[in-house]
N, C-alpha and C positions, 0 to 999 in steps of 0.2 A: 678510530673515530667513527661516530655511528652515521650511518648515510641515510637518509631518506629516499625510498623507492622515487624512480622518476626523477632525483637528483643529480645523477650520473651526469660526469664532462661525454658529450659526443666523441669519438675517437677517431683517427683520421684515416681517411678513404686509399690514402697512398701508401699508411703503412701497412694493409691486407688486401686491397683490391689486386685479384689476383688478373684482373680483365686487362687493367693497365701494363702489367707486364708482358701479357700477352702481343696486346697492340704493339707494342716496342722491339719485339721479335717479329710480327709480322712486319711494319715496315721496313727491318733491316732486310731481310728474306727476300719481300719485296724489290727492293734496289737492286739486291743481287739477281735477279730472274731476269731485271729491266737490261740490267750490265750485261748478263750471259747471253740475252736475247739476241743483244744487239752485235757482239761479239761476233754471236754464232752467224748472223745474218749477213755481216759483210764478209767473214771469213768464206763463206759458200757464196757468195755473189761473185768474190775477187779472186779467188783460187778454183773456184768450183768449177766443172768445163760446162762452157755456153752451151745451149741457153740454161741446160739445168740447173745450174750455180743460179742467173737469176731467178728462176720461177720458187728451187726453194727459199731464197730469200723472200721472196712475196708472200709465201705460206706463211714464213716468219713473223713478217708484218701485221699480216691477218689476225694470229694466235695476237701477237701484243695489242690489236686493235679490240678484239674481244677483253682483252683483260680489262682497256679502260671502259669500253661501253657496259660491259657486265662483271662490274669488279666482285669478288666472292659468288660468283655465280656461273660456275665451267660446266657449261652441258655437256653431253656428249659429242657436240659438234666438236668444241674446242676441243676436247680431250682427239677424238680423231685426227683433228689437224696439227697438234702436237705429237702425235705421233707420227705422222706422215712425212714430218719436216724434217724428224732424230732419225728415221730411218734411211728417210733423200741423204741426210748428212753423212748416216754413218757409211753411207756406201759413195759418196763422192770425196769426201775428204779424207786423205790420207793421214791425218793426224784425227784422235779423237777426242783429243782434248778442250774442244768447242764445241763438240757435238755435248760431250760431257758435262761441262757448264749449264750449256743451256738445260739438261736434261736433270742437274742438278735442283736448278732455280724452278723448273715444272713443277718439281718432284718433291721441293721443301715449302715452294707455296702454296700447294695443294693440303701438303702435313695441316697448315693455319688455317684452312675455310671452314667454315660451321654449316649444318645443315647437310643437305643430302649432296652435298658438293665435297666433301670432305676426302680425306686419305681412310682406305688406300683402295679401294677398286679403283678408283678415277686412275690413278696413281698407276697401276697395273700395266696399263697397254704402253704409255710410252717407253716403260724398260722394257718390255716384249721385242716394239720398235727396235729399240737400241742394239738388244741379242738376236734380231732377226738380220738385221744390217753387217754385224759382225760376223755371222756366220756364214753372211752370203761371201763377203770379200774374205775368209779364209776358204770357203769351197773356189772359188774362182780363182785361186793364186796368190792372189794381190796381198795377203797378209798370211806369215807362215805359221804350221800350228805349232809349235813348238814355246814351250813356257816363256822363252823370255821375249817374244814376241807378243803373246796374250797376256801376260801379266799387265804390262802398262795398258792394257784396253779394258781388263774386267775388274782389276782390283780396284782400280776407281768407283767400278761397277758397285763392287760388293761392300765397299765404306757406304755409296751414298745411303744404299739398301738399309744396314744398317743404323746408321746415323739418321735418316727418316722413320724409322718405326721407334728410336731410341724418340727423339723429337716429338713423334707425334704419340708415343708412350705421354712424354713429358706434358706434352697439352691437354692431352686427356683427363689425367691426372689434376692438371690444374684446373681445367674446367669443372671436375666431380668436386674438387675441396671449392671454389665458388662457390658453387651450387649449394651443396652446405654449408658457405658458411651464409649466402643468403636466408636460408628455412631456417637456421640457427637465430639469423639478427628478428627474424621474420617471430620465430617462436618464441625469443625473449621480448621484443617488443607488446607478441600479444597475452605472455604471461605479467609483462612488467602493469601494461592497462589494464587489466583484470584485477592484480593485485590492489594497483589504486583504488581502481572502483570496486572493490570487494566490500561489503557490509561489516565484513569481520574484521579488525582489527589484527594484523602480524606484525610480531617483533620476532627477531632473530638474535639472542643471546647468545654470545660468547664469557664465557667466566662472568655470569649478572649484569652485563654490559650491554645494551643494545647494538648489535652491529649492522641491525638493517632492519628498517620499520614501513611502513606505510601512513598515510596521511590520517585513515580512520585510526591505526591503535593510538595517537600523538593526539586525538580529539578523548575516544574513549578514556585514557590512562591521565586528560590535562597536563600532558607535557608542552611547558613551554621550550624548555631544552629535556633534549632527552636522557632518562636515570634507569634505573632497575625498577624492575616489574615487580610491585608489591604484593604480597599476600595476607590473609586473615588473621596469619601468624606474625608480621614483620615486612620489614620494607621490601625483602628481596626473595624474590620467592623459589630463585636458586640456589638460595642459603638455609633455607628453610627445611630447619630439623623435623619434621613433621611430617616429609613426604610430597610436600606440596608440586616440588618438581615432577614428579613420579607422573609416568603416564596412566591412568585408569578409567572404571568404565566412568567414571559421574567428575564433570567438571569442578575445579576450585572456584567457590562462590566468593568474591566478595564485594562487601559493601561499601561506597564509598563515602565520601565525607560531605560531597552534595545531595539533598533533598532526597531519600528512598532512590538511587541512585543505583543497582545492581549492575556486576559482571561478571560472568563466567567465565573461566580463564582453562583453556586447555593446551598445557604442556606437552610436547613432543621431543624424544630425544634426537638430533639431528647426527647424523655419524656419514662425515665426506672425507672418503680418502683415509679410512680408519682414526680421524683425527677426532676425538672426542672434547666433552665440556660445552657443547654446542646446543640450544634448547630455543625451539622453535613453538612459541606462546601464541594460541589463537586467542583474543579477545570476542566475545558475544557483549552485547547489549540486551539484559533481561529483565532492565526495569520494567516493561510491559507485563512483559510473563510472569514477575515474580508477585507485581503487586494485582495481577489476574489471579495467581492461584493463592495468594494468601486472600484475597474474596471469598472465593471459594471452599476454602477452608473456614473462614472466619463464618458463612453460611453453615458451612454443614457440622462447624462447634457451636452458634449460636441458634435461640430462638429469636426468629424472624419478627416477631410484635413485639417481644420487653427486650430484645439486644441481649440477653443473658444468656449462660452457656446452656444448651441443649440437653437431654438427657444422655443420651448415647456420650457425649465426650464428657461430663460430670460422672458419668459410672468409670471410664477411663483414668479421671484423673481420682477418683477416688481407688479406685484399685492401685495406680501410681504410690498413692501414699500409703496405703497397704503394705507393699510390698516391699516402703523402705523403712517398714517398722515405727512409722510413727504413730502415735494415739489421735485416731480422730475420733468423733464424732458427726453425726449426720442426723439435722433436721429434717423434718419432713412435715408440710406446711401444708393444708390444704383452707381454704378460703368459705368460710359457713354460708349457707343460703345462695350461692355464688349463681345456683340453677334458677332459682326465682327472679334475680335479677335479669337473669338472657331472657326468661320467661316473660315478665311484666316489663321491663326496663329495652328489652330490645339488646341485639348481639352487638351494636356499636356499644352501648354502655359497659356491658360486658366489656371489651376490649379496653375499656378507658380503666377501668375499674382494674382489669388485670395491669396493666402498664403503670399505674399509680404503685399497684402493690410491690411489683420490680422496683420500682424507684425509690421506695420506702426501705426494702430489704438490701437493698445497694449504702443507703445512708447508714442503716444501726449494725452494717457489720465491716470489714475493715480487714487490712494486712492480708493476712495470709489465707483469710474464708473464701471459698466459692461459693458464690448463690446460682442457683439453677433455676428453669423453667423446665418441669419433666411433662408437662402437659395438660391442657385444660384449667383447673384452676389451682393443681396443685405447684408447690414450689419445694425446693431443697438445699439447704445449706451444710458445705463441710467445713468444719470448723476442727483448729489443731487444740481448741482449749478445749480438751477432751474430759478433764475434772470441773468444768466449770460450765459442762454443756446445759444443764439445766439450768442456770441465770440466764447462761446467754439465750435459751430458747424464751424464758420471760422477758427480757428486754425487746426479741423477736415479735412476741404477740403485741406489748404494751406500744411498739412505734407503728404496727397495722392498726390498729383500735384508735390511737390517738388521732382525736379532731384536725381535720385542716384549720391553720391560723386563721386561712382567710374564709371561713368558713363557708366553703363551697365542698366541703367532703364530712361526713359525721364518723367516719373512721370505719376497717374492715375489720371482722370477726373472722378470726381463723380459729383453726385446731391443728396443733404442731403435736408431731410425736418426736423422739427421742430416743436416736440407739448410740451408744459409746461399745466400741469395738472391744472383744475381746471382754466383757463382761455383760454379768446378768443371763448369760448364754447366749452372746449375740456370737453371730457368727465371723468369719476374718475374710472374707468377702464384700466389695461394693454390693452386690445383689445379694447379698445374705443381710446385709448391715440396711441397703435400703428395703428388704422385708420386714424385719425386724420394726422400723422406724413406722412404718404404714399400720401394722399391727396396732403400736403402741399409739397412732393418730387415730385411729379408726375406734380406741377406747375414750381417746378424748371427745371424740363428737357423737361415739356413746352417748356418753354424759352429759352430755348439752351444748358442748363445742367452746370455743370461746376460753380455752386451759391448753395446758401441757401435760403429757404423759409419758414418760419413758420406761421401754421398753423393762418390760420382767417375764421371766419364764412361762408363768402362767396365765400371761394374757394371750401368747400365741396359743394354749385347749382353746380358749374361748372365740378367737378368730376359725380355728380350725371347725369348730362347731358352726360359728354363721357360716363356714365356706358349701361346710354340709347341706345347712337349710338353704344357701341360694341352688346349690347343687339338687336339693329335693323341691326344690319349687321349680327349678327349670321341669324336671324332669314330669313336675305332675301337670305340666299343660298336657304333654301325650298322651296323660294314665287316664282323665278323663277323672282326678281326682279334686277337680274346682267345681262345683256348687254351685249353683243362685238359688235362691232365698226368695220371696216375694214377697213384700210388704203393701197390702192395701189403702187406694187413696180415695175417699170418700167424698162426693159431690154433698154438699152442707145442703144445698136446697131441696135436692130429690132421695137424698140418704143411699144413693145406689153408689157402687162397687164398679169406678169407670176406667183404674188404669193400676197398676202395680211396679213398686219400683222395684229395679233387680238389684240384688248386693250379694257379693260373690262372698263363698266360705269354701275353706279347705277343710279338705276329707284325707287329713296326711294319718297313714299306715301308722299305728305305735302312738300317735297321739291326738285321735280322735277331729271331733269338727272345731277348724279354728278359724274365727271369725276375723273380720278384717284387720285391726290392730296389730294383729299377731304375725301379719307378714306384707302388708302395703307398701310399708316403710322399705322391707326387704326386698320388693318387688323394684322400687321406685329407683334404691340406691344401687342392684344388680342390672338394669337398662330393663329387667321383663316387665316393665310396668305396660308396655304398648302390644306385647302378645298378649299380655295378659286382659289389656282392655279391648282387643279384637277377639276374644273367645267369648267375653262377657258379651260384648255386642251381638255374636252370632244367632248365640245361644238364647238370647234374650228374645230375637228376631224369630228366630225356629220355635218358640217357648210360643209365642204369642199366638203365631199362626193354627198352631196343635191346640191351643184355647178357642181359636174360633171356629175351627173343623167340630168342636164340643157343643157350639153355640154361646161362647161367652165372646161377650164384645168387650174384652178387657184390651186396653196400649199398656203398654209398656216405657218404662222408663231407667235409662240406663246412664250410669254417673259415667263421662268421659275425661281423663287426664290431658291436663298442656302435652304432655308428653305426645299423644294421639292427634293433636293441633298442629304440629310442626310440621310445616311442608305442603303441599299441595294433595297427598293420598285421603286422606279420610275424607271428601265428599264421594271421590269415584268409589270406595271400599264403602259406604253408606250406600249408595247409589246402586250397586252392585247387590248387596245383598237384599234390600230391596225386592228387587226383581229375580236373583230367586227364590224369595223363600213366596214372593207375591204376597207380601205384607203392606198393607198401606201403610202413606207415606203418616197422613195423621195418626195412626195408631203407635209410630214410636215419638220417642222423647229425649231429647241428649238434657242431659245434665250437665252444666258448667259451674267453677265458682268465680267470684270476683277478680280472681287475679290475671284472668284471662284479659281481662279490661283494656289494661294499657300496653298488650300485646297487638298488634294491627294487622298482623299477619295472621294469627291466631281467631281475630273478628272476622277477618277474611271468608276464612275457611268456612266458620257459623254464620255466614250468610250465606254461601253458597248450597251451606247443607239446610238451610231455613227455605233457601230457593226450592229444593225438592218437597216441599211440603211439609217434611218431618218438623215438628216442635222443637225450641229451645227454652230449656228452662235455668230459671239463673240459684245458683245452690245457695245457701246458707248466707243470704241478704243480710248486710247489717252488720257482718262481722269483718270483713276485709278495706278492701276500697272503692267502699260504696261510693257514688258520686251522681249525682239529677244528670251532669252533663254525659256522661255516662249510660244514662238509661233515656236520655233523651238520641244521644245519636245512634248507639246499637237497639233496636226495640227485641224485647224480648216476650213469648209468649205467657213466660208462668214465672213468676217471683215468690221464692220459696222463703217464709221468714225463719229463721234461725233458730232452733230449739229453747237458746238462752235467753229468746223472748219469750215464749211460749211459755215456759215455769214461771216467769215472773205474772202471766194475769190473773185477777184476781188476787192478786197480794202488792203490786204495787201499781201507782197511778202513773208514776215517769216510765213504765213499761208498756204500759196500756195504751198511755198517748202516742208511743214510738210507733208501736202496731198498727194504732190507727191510721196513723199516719202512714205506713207504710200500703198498707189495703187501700185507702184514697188514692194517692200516688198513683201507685199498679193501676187502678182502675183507669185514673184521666190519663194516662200512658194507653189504654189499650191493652193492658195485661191484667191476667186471672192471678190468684195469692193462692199459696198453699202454705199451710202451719204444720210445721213437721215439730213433734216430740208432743203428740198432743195426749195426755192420761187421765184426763178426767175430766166428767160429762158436766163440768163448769167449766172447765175450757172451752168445749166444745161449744155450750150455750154462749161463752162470750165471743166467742167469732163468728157465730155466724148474728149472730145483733152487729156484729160490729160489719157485716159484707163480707167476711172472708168465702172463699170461692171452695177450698177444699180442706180438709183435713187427713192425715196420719200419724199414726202411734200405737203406744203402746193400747192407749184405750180398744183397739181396732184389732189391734192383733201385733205379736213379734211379726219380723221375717222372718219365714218360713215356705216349706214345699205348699203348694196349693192344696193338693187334698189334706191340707192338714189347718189347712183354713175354718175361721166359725163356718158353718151351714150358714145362715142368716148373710154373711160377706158375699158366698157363694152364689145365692139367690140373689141376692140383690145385682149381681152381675150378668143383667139381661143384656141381650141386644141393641144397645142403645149408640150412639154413635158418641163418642168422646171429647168434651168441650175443646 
């Protein structure tokens, strides 16, 4: 029958108290010392010769007066005068068979005292007494030595001797098993409350049977009556073909049937008295723990912003299925224009924008796909319809692109590539497969973004080629093989030569000078776009000052990337360079375009560095997102109208009017107009009729190195200080 700890019937104190048997031998012992005493005392008062007979009766009295006033308590006083009384005895009475008595009852109530009163030193002197008496009355005559004369006087002797040591053997004995079995009741009691109050849960199985439990496992295991200890395998977990009984290093986990409910269950083979079948079950409670670390796993496999699986464990489970032979597939999704958005729209819209796309990619795909977030704004799906990977990747694109019903979203443009394992030369690797797939994305947004590509042999030459050109364009910030250009900007009213804009060109080894189309975009999409606009800046700053150590009072004007706007660095790095090259602040000029606009961190910056003095000028007006409120709250020094106005005057009037309009504007704003793409001396005539403040172009000159400027540009580039 199985007992619960702490249930046990109490057991009785008279069937093992060994104390009570004790007492029961003392009193007997007792009555007899009382008997012998008193024996001994009239036997020596009434046969004794006077007065000696009475006086050792009165020693007598004494020793029994001491017993009752100091009962278990014989000093050495008593012990003396019990001796004194056996020895008066044995030498006045001719019989010793009273002496012996009393000498008895001394001798066996001493064996029973506890404490430093005890047998046998105490014990000692009064048979000394006893053998110093006897030997006196055989030296003096009185008793003859001859055996059967001492026989009746000492063999008495020699029982009591050892029937007292036998006795007080016997109490000793009983007192050491008390003793233990008190630490015994002592030890189980404080193993039995320990076990209660244990956090753990123990059962004690015999043949699957609980034979002894505590209060927590009957809570842990919801036993109302108590049955066998279940496991993950079956109800009995010492039946359990699986091992489950088995002691090892890592607990049986299982789960139970209330709410994320975990417990660990740690078997122990219990072997008492070689009797085996015995299994001693610790119960743990690790519903805390367990739903702790699947957190923390669900963290370190998921992305924290879309809830989707992360990269590291999407390579994981992609490898997984690799490796059980089955045909996947792997999309690979990246999100078009996704950087203009952080840019103009701000890094929360960003965020909203990615999380919409997660939720989109979660509805069109289904079963058995994983969708992933690998980072920033790419995305990746593996998919087991591995012949049907390219539909599925159209349906992919077609539910990003589709409008919100409720038309609060105009739908996202991605560019998805396409690798299926095991063909087209893809490799049998997650990172082979998701190479592959970025390859074949990186030709879709080639092409203008917004399609699907999957992966073929000869698109990876052509990735390996761009890898090349970001590899040589890293490399030619060091060589010193980036360029600037200088293109001349013309004051319309005085025709002088006031400021020069910088436009960087490569000087790459094998294929000559390549102008900016040829690698911005490369620059932009490899992160060098922001080295590459701190060299232009430098350079441009060093460029200007070496012009007016010449005597040319030309500024400078240098186009800056959002990319260079981000953060807080680019007024100190203006600021900084500045002071040393000791360029004034009016002589440079950042150039921005419109999309800088609706960036507020980005306006930040351009007021900070507007603070230093340096000019801002706003690039290619009229084409972005233009806005009055816009140029009403950021002011800007120079508004530059956009080429694709510029060819229209002179041929059409809704261009002209634009222009003008735009020259007006700048003007009651407090900013100066510059007409950039200006070719011909009827352009030129029609801006400056119409107010415009400056012109550049072709008419004036390419970009180019300065000594390679008209003479006439050159000259006109006196010492004048720069509107």
């Amino acid at each position: 029958m199985a007992r619960r700890v702490g249930a046990a019937v109490a057991l009785s104190d008279d069937a093992f108290d060994v104390r009570a048997g004790l007492r029961r031998v003392r009193r007997w012992t007792t009555a007899f010392a009382w008997v012998g005493a008193v024996v001994f005392a009239a036997q020596v008062a009434f046969t004794g010769p006077a007065p000696f007979g009475a006086a050792v009766a009165l020693v007598v009295v004494v020793v029994t007066g001491g017993w009752v006033l100091r009962p278990g308590r014989d000093g050495w006083g008593v012990v003396s005068t019990e001796t004194a009384a056996i020895l008066a005895g044995a030498l006045l009475l001719s019989a010793p068979q009273p002496v012996l008595g009393f000498l008895f009852g001394v001798t066996v109530r001493r064996v029973l005292l506890d404490g430093d009163y005890r047998f046998p030193a105490r014990a000692v002197f009064p048979v000394l007494g006893y053998l110093v008496g006897v030997g006196v009355t055989v030296l003096s005559g009185r008793v003859h030595p001859g055996p059967e004369a001492l026989a009746p006087v000492l063999m008495p002797l020699v029982g009591l001797v050892v029937e007292s040591v036998a006795l007080y053997e016997t109490a000793r004995a009983a007192r050491l098993a008390d003793a233990a079995r008190d630490r015994a009741d002592r030890a189980h009691r404080t193993a039995e409350a320990a076990v209660r109050a244990s956090p753990v849960g123990l059962v004690l199985l015999d043949g699957g049977r609980p034979e002894l439990f505590n209060d927590r496992a009957a809570d842990l295991l919801g036993w109302d009556e108590p049955g066998a200890v279940p496991c993950p395998h079956g109800a009995d977990l010492t039946a359990c073909d699986r091992g489950c009984a088995r002691p090892g290093p890592e607990p049986v986990e299982l789960r139970l049937e209330r709410p994320g409910a975990t417990l660990a269950l740690h078997p122990v083979a219990v072997r008492d008295g070689g009797r085996g079948g015995r299994v001693m079950v610790a119960v743990v409670d690790v519903t805390a723990r367990r739903r702790w670390e699947d957190e923390l796993r669900e963290r370190s496999e998921c992305d924290e912003l879309t809830g989707l699986v992360n990269r590291r464990h999407f390579l994981d489970l992609a490898d997984r299925a690799l490796g059980e032979g089955r045909d996947v597939a792997l999309l690979l999704i990246d999100l078009d224009h996704f950087k203009e958005v952080n840019d103009v729209e701000g890094h929360q819209a960003g965020d909203r924008r990615l999380v919409e796309a997660a939720r989109r990619l979660r509805t069109v795909t289904g079963g058995p796909d994983v969708v992933a977030r690998l980072g920033g704004d790419e995305f990746a799906v593996l998919t087991t319809s591995a012949d049907d990977a390219a539909h599925r990747a159209g349906q992919v694109l077609a539910a990003l692109a589709a409008p919100d019903a409720a038309g609060g979203d105009t739908g996202i443009r991605s560019s998805i590539g396409v690798a299926v394992a095991g063909r087209d030369g893809t490799g049998r690797t997650a990172e082979d497969l998701l190479r592959d797939a970025d390859v074949a994305m990186y030709v879709a947004k080639r092409e203008g973004g917004g399609r699907v590509r999957s992966f073929r042999r000869a698109m990876g030459e052509d990735v390996a080629a761009r890898q090349r050109d970001r590899a040589d364009l890293s490399a030619a910030l060091g060589n010193d093989e980036l360029v600037l250009h200088y293109q001349p900007i013309i004051d319309l009213a005085s025709a002088r030569t006031t400021h020069a804009e910088a436009l960087v060109r490569w000087q790459r080894p094998g294929h000559g000078l390549l102008g900016p189309d040829r690698f911005i975009g490369l620059a932009e999409e490899s992160g060098l776009i922001v080295p590459l606009g701190s060299h232009v800046l430098r350079t441009a700053c060093e460029q200007a000052v070496r012009w007016q150590d010449r005597g040319l009072a030309l500024g400078v004007a240098v186009n800056v990337s959002p990319g260079q706007l981000a953060g807080d660095r680019f007024p100190a790095e203006v600021h900084e360079l500045l002071t040393a090259t000791g360029l004034a602040p009016g002589r440079l000029t950042v150039e921005v375009t419109e999309s800088v606009w609706a960036d507020e961190d980005a306006m930040r910056v351009l007021r900070e560095v507007r603070e230093l003095g340096v000019r801002v000028a706003l690039d290619d007006f009229g084409t972005g997102y233009s806005s009055l409120n816009y140029l009403r709250r950021y002011p800007f020094d120079l508004v530059k109208i956009d080429k694709s106005f510029t060819d229209g005057l002179g041929e059409d009037r809704r261009t002209e009017g634009v222009v003008r309009c735009i020259i007006d504007l700048a003007a009651a704003l407090g900013a100066r107009t510059v007409a950039e793409g200006v070719e011909t001396a009827a352009q030129e005539r029609w801006l400056r009729d119409a107010g415009c403040d400056y012109v550049q172009g072709y008419l004036f000159g390419k970009p180019d190195l300065l000594e390679n400027w008209r003479p006439d540009l050159l000259a006109a580039a006196n010492p004048v200080s720069p509107p």
